[in-house]
Structures are given as C-alpha cells and as structure tokens.
N, C-alpha and C positions, 0 to 999 in steps of 0.2 A: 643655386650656388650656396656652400655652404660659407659667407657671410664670417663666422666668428675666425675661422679657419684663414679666411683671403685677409680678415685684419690685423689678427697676428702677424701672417708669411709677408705683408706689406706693411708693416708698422714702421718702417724706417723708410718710405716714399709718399706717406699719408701726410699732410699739412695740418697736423694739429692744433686748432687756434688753444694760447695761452691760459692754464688753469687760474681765476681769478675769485676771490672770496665777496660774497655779500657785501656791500658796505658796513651793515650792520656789524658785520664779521671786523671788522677793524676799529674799538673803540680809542678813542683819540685821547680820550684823559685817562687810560692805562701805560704806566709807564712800569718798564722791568728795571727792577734794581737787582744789577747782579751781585752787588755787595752783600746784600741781603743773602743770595745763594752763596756766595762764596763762605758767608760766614757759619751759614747752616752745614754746608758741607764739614769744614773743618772741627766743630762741635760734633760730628756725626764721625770721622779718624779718630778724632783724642777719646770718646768713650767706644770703638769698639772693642769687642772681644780681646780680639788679636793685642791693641795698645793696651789693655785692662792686665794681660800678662805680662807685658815686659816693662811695669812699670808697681806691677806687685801688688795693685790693686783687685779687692772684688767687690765687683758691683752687680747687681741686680738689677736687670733691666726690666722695666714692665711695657708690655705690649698693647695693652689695651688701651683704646681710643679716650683720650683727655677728656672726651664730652660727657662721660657716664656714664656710656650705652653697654660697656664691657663686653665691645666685639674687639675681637684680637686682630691687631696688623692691620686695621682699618680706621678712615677717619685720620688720614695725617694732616697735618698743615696745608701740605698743599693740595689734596683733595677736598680737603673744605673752604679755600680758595679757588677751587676748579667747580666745585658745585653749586659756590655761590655766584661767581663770574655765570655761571651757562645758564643761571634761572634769570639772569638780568637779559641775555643775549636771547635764548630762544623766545624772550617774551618779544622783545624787539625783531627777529627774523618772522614771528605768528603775526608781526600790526606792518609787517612789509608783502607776506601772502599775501598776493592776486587772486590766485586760482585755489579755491581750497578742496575742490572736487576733481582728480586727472579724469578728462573726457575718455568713453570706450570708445569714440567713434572720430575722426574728423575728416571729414566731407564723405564718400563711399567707402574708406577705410576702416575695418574695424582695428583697433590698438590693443596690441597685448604687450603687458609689460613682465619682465623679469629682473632683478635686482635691478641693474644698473641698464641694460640694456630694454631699449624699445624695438617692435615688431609691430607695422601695419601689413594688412594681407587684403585684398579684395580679388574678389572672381568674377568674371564674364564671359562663359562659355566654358570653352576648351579653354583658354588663357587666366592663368594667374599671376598677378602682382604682387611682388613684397617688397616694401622698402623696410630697411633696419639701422640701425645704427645707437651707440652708447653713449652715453649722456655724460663721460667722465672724462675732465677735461676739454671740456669745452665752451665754458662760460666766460664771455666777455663784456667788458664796459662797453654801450655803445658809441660813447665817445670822449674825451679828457674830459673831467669836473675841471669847471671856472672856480678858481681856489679865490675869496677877497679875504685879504687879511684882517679886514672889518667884520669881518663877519664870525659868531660865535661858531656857529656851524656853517660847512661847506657842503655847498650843493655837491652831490654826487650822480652820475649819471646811472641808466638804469641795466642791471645787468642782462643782457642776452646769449643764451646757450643758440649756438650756430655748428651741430657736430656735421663732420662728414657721415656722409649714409651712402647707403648701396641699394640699389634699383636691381632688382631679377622678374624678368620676363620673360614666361614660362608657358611654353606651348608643349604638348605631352611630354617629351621625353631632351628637349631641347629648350638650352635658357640664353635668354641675352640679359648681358649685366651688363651696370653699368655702376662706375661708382665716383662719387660726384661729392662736392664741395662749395660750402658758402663763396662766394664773391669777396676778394678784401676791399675791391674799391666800387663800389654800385650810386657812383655820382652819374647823373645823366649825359652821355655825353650824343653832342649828332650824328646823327649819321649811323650809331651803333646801336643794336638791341643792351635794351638793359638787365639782363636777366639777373636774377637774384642768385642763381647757382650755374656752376658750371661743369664738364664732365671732365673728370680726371684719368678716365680706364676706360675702355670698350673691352669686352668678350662674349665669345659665344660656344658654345661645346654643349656635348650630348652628355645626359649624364648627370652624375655628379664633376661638383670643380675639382681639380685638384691643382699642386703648383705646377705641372706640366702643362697644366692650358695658358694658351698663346692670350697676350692682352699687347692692348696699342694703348698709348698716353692719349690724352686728348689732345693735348697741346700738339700733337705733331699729325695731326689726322688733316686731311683736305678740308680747306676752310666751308665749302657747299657742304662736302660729307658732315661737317660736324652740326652746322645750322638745321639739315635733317634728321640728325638722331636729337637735337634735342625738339623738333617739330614732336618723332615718334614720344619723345618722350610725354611731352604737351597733351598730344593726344590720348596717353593716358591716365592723365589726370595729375602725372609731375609736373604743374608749372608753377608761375612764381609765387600765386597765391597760395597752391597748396604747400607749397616751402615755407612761406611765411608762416602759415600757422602748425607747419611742423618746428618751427621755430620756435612757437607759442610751445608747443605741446613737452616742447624738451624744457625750453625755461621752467615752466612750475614743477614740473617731473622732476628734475636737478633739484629745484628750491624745496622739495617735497623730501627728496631723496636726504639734503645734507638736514632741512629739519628732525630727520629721523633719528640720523646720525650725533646731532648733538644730544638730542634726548636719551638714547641709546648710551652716549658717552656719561652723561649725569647719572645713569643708573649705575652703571660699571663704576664708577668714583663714587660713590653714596654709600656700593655697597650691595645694593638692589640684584 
C-alpha cells in the first residue's frame, strides 16, 4: 500500500492528536512586548527610503551588522535575540533528551527513518510487514500539569508522540492494510479488552493501492470481525506492547527531529 499516498487522499478522516511543544519550549518568564515592536516598526516607516523622499531628506543607510562583524543585512536585533533565546532553549531541550541514540531495530522490526517520516518492515517467508507513519503532529501531554500557585515552577507532564500508522500485510502480489490509531481513552474498564490502539480502515486489493480501492471504517465492521483482525493483527507482532514502544520510538524521533530544527534555525539567524 502506498502509505504516503492513502495519507494524504484521507487527510480529512484521519484523527490527528493535537500539535503540542516541549515544555521546555514555552519559557514562562518570557514576556512579548508588542510596544517595543510597534515602536521599532514605526522608526523603521519614518527612515525609509520611500519617507526619506517625500520629506526631502538624504540619508545613508548602513547595512552592516551593529556588532563589527561587517556582514551586510545580517545580525539584526531580533536575530540576536533569536539566537540568544535558542542557545538558552536547545540547552534546555539536550538535559530533557531521553533517548539520545533512535534505535534501528524495535523488537523483529528493522526501523528506517526519513525526514519526518518512520518506516518498520520485517519478513517471514513469503509474507511482509510494514507499519509507517510521520511523526508531525502528533505530540501530546500525557496528562494536564497540576498548576500550585506556590510553586516557582510547575510541574509539567511528560510529552508523548501517539501518531496514527498503517499496518500493510503483504502476501506476493496481495496486501491487507490496515490503518489504526492511539486509543483517547485506555482507562481500564470490565468486561472490555483494553487495547492501546485500535483499527480505523480495513482493505485488501491486489497490486498497488490506489483511491479506487474499497476500504470499511472500523467502527462499523461486525464487532467478532473486528476483535479477529485485531487477534491477526496481535499475531503479528501489532500488539499493545509493540505500540507502546513505537510510541517510545516516535517520542525521541519527534524530540530528535525539533532538536534539529531549532539548531538548524540558530544557524539560519546567526548567519551560518
């Protein structure tokens, strides 16, 4: 199944859990003063160009960076505000890394990563496994921070990336997919399996997918039929432990990913 393809064409039936930042990512004694912006702005109207003519003035602007370094258009206020802020924060996101190695492997699956996107694939026999799915937008609190007004700092809870993925099981020329989704509510209840994920789509087709192939919701499949596709699924090796530590595998991947991102960003604002 081509996977990138089925998540685009169902990007508006997929449950996206909530894009949420690091804690680290929201410092609490930063405050924006838009007056400050507002007032840089309007210094920035009254000398340009354009106001420089119709008030009969010439001025000479100079370009080069206030710090000495005499690189032109670079080094402004607020990039040395942006670069000072992100040596504070990625130090603080590097002593919040957990995971400072992404595993190749977790449990029979090898793991291949690309930008944003993860790819596990395992073989056995004639039959191949791939679960997929991208790490963007999908990072969530596990639960509300206990906010004491006593307190200097608040505890924050700890972030969990829980993406949707797609299951394709692949017998020569024929695939069964399946594409599946975290649980929002995995409190134990009686009487019911408590699975950590459940299936949102079934299909099967020869081939390649395309959007012409037939698919069923989960929600409206026979309630025996669904508790055996996800036995099938169990038996190969989707069950709820293997979720949970693809759970693990997306969290430090995400955390790995936006640490990249902010480094990446300090170079771009430096200059670098």
């Amino acid at each position: 199944m081509n996977s990138i393809l089925k998540a685009a064409i169902r990007a508006s039936s997929l449950k996206y859990l909530p894009s949420v930042a690091y804690h680290a990512r929201v410092p609490v004694n930063k405050v924006f003063d838009a007056t400050k912006l507002q007032f840089t702005r309007t210094l920035w109207s009254m000398w340009s160009p354009r106001r420089d003519n119709e008030i009969g003035l010439k001025v000479h602007h100079s370009f080069a960076c206030g710090c000495g370094c005499g690189i032109q258009r670079l080094h402004t206020k607020g990039e040395k505000e942006l670069v000072e802020f992100l040596t504070e924060e990625i130090a603080a996101e590097k002593k919040l890394q957990k995971v400072k190695t992404i595993p190749t492997e977790v449990e029979d699956f090898k793991v291949e990563l690309n930008g944003s996107e993860v790819t596990l694939t395992k073989k056995s026999g004639d039959e191949k496994i791939t679960v997929f799915f991208n790490v963007n937008h999908t990072v969530d609190a596990e639960s509300e921070p206990e906010l004491n007004p006593n307190m200097d700092k608040p505890e924050f809870a700890d972030m969990r990336s829980k993406p949707n993925f797609e299951v394709d099981i692949q017998r020569g020329n024929r695939t069964l997919g399946f594409t599946c989704s975290f649980n929002a509510d995995q409190t134990p209840q009686e009487g019911y399996s408590n699975d950590v994920f459940g299936i949102d789509e079934v299909t099967l087709y020869d081939g390649e997918w395309s959007e012409q192939t037939y698919a069923v919701a989960g929600d409206v499949l026979d309630g025996y039929l669904y508790d055996l596709l996800m036995n099938i699924l169990e038996e190969k090796g989707i069950s709820n432990e293997f979720v949970e530590k693809l759970s693990d595998l997306s969290t430090a991947y995400e955390h790995s990913c936006y640490l990249a991102l902010l480094e990446n960003l300090q170079k771009f604002a430096s200059g670098k």
